[in-house]
MINUKOL-850397 format. One record per residue (C-alpha): x negated, y, z negated; residue in three letters. Coordinates in steps of 0.25 Angstrom, whole numbers, plus 5000, padded with zeros to 4 digits. Last residue first. Example, Ala and Ser with C-alpha at 12.3 -4.5 7.8 and 13.67 -1.06 7.14 Angstrom:
BEGIN
494549964971Ser;495149824969Ala;
//
This chain:
BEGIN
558653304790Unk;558253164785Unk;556853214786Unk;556153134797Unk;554653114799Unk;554153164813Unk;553653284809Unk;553053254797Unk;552953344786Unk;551553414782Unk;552053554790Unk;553253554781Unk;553853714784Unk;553153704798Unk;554253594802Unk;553853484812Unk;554953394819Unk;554253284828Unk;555453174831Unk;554953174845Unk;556453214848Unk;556953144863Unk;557153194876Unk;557453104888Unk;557353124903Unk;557253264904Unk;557053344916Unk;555753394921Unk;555653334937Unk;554753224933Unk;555653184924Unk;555453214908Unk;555453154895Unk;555453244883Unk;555253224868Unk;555553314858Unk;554753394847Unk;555153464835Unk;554753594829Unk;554953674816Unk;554753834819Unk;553853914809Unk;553453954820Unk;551553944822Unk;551753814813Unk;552853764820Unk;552253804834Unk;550753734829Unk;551653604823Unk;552553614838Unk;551353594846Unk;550553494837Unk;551853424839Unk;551753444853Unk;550253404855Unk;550553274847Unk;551353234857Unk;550853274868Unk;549753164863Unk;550653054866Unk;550552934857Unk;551652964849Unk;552553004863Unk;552452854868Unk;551552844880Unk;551952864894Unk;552253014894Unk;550553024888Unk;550353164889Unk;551753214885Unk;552153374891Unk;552053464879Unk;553353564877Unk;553353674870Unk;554653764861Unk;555853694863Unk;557053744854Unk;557553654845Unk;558953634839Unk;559253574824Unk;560053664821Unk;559053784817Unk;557753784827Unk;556653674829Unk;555653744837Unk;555553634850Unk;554153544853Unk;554453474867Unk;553453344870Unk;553753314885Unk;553653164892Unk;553453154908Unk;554153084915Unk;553753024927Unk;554852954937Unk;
//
């Protein structure tokens, strides 16, 4: 069974939902998502729409069958907010 890896960038909206916004398939499914360069192309992705919104993002983590469906999901940890461009995006708050 292949799976493929999915890299989902989602507008983060009042309540702590998110609404999916662009997806970038993995390169690399095999290696650890750090050293996928997917991953650097989504939170480039989600940066350029949060600059262009106003909108924070977050990305999460897809595994995928062969036929599409979801074996596991999981947050990247990647929260990016144009108010405080020259905050981390992976550090945590406490919020």
């Amino acid at each position: 069974m292949a799976a493929t890896r999915w890299y989902v960038i989602a507008e983060a909206v009042p309540d702590g939902e998110a609404v999916a916004r662009h997806r970038i398939p993995s390169r690399d499914a095999v290696a650890p998502p750090n050293a996928d360069p997917a991953r650097a192309e989504a939170q480039a992705w989600a940066r350029e729409y949060s600059a262009r919104t106003g909108a924070p993002t977050t990305i999460d983590v897809l595994l995928l069958d062969e036929r599409g469906d979801v074996l596991a999901a999981a947050p990247d940890g990647f929260y990016y907010d144009p108010r405080y461009p020259d905050r981390d995006p992976y550090e945590k708050y406490g919020y």
